[in-house]
N, C-alpha and C positions, 0 to 999 in steps of 0.2 A: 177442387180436390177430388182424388176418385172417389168411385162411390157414391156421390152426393152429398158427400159430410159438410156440413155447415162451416163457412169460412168465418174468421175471427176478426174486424177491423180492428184494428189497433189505432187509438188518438193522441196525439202526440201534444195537441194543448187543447187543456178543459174550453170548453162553447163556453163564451161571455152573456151569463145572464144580465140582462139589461134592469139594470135600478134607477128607480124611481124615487129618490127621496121627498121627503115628507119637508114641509116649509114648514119653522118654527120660530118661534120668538123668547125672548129673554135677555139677560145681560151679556154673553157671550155673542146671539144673532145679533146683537146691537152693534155690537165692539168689531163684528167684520162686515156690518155692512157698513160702518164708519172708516174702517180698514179700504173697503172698495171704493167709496166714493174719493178717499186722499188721494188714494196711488192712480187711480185709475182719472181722477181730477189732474192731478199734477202729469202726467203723461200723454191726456190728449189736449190739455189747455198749454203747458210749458213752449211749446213752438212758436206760439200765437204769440207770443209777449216779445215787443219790440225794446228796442235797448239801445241808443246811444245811435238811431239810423236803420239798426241793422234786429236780425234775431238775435234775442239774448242768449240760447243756446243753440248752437249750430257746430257740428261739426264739418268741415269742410274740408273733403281729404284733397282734392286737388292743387288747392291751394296750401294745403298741410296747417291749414289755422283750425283752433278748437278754441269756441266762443264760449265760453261760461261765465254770461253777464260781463261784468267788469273785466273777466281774467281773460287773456290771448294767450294760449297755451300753443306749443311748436312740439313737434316730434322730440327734441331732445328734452322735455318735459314729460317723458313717459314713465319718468322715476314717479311720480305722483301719482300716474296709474296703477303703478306695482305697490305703492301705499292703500291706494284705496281699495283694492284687490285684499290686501295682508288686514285690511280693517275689516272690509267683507266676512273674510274669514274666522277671524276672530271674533269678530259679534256674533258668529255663526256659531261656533263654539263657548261661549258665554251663557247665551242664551236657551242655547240647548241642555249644555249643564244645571240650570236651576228652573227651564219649566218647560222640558223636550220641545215638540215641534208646533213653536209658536211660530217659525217662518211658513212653516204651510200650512197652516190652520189660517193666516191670517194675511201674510204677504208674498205669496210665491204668485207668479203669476198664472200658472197652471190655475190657482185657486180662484185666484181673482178674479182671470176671464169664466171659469165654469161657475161660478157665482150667477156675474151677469147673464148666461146665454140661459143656466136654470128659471131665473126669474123671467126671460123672457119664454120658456118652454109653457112656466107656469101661467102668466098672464094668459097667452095665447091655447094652448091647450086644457089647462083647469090645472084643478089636484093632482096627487098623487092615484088617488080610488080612479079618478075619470083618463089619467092619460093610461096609468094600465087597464083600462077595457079597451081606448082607443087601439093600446098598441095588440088586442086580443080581437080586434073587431075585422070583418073584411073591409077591405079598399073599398070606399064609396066617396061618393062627390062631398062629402061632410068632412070626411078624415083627408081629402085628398087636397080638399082649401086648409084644414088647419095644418096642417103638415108644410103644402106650398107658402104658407104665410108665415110659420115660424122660420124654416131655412132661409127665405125671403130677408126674413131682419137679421137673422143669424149671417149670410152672406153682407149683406148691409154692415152690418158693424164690422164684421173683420175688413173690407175692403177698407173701411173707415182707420180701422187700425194701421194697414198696410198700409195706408198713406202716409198717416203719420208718424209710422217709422221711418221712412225715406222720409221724411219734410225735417228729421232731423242732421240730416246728411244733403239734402239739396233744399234750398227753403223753401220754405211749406209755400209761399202764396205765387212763386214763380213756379213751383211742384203744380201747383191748384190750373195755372195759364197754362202749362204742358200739358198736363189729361185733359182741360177741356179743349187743344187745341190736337189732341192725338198726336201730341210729337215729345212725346216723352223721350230718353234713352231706352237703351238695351238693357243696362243694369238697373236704372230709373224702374223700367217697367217687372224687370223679374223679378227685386226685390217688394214692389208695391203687392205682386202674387201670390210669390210664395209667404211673403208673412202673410197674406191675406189666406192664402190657404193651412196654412202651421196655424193659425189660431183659429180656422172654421174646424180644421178636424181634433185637434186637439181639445178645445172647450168646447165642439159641440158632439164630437163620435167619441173619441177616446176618453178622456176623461179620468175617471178613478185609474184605467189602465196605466196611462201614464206617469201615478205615482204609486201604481202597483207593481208593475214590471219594467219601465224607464228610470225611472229615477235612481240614483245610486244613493241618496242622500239616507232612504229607506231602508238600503240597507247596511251601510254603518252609522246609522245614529244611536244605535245599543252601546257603543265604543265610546260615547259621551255620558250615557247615561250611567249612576250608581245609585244606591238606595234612598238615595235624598233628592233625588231630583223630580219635583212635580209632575206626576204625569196623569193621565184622565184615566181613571178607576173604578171596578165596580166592588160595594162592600160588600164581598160575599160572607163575609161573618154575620152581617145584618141583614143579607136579602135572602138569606137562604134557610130553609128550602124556598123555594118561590112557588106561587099559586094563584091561582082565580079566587077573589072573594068579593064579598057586597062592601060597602061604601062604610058601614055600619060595625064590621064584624073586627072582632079583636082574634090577631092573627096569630098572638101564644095560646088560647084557644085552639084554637085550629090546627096548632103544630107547624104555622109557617113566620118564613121572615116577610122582611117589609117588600120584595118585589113581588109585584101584583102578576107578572108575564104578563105583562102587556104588548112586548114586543115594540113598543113607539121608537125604544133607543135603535131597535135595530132598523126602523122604518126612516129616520130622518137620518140616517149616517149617508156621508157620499161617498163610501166604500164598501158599502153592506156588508160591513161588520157586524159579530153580536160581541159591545163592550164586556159583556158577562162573563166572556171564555179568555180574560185575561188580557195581559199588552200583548198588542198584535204589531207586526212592523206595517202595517194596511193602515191603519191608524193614522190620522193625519194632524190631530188635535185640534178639529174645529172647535171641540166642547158641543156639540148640536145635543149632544145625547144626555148633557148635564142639564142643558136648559127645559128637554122633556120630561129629565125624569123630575127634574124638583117640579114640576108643574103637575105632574102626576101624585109624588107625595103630597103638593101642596092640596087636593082633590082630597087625595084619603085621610089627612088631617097627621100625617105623618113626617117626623121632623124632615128636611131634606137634605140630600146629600148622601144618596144613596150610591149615587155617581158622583164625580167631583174630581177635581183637582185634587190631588195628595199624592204620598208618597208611599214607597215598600215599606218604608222602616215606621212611615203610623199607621197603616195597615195591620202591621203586627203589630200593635201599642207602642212601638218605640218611639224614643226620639229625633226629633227632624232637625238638623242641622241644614237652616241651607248655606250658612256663611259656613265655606269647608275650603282648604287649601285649593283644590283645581280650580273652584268661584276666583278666590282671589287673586290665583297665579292670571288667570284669564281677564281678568278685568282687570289687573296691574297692566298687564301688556297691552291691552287692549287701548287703556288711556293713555299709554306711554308713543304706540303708534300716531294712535289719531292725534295728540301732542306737535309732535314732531310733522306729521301731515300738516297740519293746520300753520302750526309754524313756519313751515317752507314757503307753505304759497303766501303766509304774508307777506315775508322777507324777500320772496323772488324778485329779484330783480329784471328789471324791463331789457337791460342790454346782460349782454357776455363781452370779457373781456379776456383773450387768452394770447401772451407774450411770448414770441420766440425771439431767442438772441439771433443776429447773425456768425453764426458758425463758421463763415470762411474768415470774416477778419474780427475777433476778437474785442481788439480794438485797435484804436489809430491814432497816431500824435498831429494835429491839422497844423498849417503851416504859421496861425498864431499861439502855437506850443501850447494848444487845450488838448485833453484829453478827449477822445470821441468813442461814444458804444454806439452800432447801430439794432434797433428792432424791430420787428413784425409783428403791427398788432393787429389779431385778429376780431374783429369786432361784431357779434352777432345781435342783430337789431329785433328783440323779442316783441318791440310795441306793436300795437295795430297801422302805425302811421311810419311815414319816412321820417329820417330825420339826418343833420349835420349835427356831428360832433367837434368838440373841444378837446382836444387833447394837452394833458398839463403832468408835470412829475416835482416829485418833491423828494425830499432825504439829505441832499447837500447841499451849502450853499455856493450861490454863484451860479444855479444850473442854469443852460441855454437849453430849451427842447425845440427843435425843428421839425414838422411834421405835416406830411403830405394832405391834411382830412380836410382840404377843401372840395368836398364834392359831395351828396346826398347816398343815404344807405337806405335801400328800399325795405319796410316792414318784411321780417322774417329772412332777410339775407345778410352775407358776411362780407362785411368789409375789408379788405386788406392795407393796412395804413404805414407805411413806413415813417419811423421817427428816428431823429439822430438826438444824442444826447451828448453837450459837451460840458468840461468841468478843468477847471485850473488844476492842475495836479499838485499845487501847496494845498488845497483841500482836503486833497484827499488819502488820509493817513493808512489803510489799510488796502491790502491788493483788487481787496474785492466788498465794497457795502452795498446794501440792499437799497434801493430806492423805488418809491411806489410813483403807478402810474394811474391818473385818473383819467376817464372820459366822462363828458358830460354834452347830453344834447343842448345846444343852441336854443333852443325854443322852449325849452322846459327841464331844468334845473335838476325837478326828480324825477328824470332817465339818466343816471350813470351809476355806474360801476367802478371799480379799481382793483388792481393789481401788483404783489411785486415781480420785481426783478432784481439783478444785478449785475451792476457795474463795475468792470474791472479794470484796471491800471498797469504800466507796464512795474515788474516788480525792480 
């Protein structure tokens, strides 16, 4: 500017203080790291489990087969996806209704992986006190081995990850002969990458950012919440005023409440939050800050539950309803889906069977004065195996069915079966009745299905 006037830079987003939390223990750290070890158990071991020959879960898109253990799922089984998606959803809202955000406190993966890569920050580096000097200290041959040996296991596990996300999609131990043979694919290798790199900077850079400014979940989870719904709190009726005192000292004396400022809630949050200044949408509801501070009241001989789980409405001495209408409407439907989910894939049947009449002749009088319908049955083979089918129909008596299905229907493809159906027309009293069609595999009983149709006469 002329003159020499002092230019103004202007920041368009605040500098990321880098937090350190504080490792804690209690019934809450217990309950996620039991949280970590299922999910994070059941996702890198679930591959490895062999099943009837093959992987028990495998999705296999080229083939269009999806292995879930016992079940062969095909692309027009995608209605089961759009269930368990509507179920997703709904537990999602259920559970946020009566105790806010227990999926990210406990089961998001964002949380999961920064779990794991914190404990390995803290093995390798120390405490919270020792890695902020580290991160204060200059670059020397000390800081530059612990630093190169955390990334080190920190890259290690996500590549470990990114494998095993493709080994759900290509199997894992012919996945395993391709990297060590360096002949992976294209896709093979970019997805084994980029998850590997999506979960080094995610759970190891970003972090709190990405459920501070990514995530959309943060910010409308207020839209579930109302005055009943459990959330992590600080008593400010009881902690307040807050103060330094001795171990010994009575704090109505003194003219304070039971918070000592110790600042510990604010030192083990993994968003560097201070609980104190109310529900924040940063919040992610590990409860870390519940387990310090009863441990801190438990120190001062002070009841606990200074912090805690509770709600607005006993906050203000009210009454807590957690059984309220949106609970119920949401957990009525909730069970109503997964119901109905569960129900399907029991009752799914291993074949399809879908009947088209033939449309150019109706029907036909054959030259031993039977009545003739012909149909197209299209036969879709869901099993994992080939198989021949039987084709049979029933409704009136006297029926003749003729029908082409001598020949094998490869797993997952559609057979085109033409049948003829003939019928004494003294049989048959009305222009048009319904008669069903059954198929049944040859080699095993329970593979089939049925359908109707009908049969029409000349009038």
């Amino acid at each position: 500017m002329a003159g020499g006037a002092p230019t103004l830079r202007q920041e368009l987003y605040e500098k990321r203080q880098a937090i350190h939390p504080r490792q804690v223990t209690g019934t809450f750290a217990r309950l996620r790291v039991a949280a970590v070890l299922a999910l994070l158990g059941l996702y890198y071991l679930v591959p490895w489990i062999p099943w009837d020959g093959r992987q028990a879960v495998l999705f296999d898109l080229p083939a269009r087969k999806f292995y879930v253990f016992g079940l062969v799922l095909w692309p027009q089984d995608f209605i089961y996806l759009a269930g368990l998606l509507i179920v997703a959803a709904l537990s999602l809202f259920f559970f946020t209704a009566i105790a806010g955000r227990l999926w990210c406190g406990y089961a998001c993966p964002q949380t999961v992986w920064t779990e794991v890569f914190m404990w390995i920050e803290h093995r390798i580096e120390g405490d919270r006190n020792r890695r902020i000097r580290l991160d204060n200290s200059p670059m020397d041959a000390r800081k530059f081995r612990l630093r190169f040996t955390k990334h080190a296991a920190w890259i290690l596990l996500s590549l470990w990850t990114g494998y095993t996300f493709v080994g759900y999609f290509t199997p894992i131990l012919e996945l395993g002969d391709k990297i060590i043979g360096l002949s992976t694919g294209p896709w093979e290798t970019f997805w084994v990458l980029f998850y590997s790199f999506a979960t080094y900077g995610n759970a190891g850079w970003m972090r709190e950012q990405v459920c501070i400014y990514m995530c959309p979940y943060a910010r409308f989870q207020s839209a579930m919440f109302d005055r009943n719904t459990l959330i992590i709190s600080y008593d400010e009726k009881r902690g307040e005023p807050r103060g330094h005192r001795s171990r010994g000292d009575d704090p109505a004396q003194k003219g304070l409440g039971s918070c000592i400022d110790c600042t510990l809630c604010v030192q083990v949050c993994p968003t560097g939050i201070d609980i104190r200044e109310g529900l924040q949408y940063q919040c992610i509801g590990c409860a870390a800050c519940v387990d310090i501070c009863d441990q801190v009241m438990e120190k001062m001989s002070y009841p606990k539950g200074l912090v805690r789980y509770t709600t607005l409405n006993a906050l203000e001495s009210g009454a807590t309803r957690l059984v309220r209408p949106r609970v119920v409407i949401y957990g009525a439907v909730l069970l109503a889906v997964t119901g109905a989910l569960i129900y399907g894939l029991i009752s799914r049947a291993p074949v399809e069977l879908d009947i088209i009449r033939d449309r150019n002749v109706l029907y036909r009088v054959t030259d031993s004065g039977l009545v003739e319908n012909i149909y197209t049955l299209k036969i879709l083979n869901k099993h994992g195996d080939a198989h021949r089918f039987r084709i049979e129909a029933e409704g009136l008596p006297g029926m003749q069915v003729y029908a082409d299905a001598d020949r094998e229907i490869p797993s997952g493809s559609v057979g085109n079966v033409t049948a003829s159906v003939r019928i004494d027309p003294v049989d048959l009293e009305r222009p048009s009745t319904n008669i069903l069609f059954r198929v049944t595999a040859e080699d095993d009983p329970r593979i089939a299905n049925e359908d109707e149709a009908s049969f029409l006469r000349p009038r």
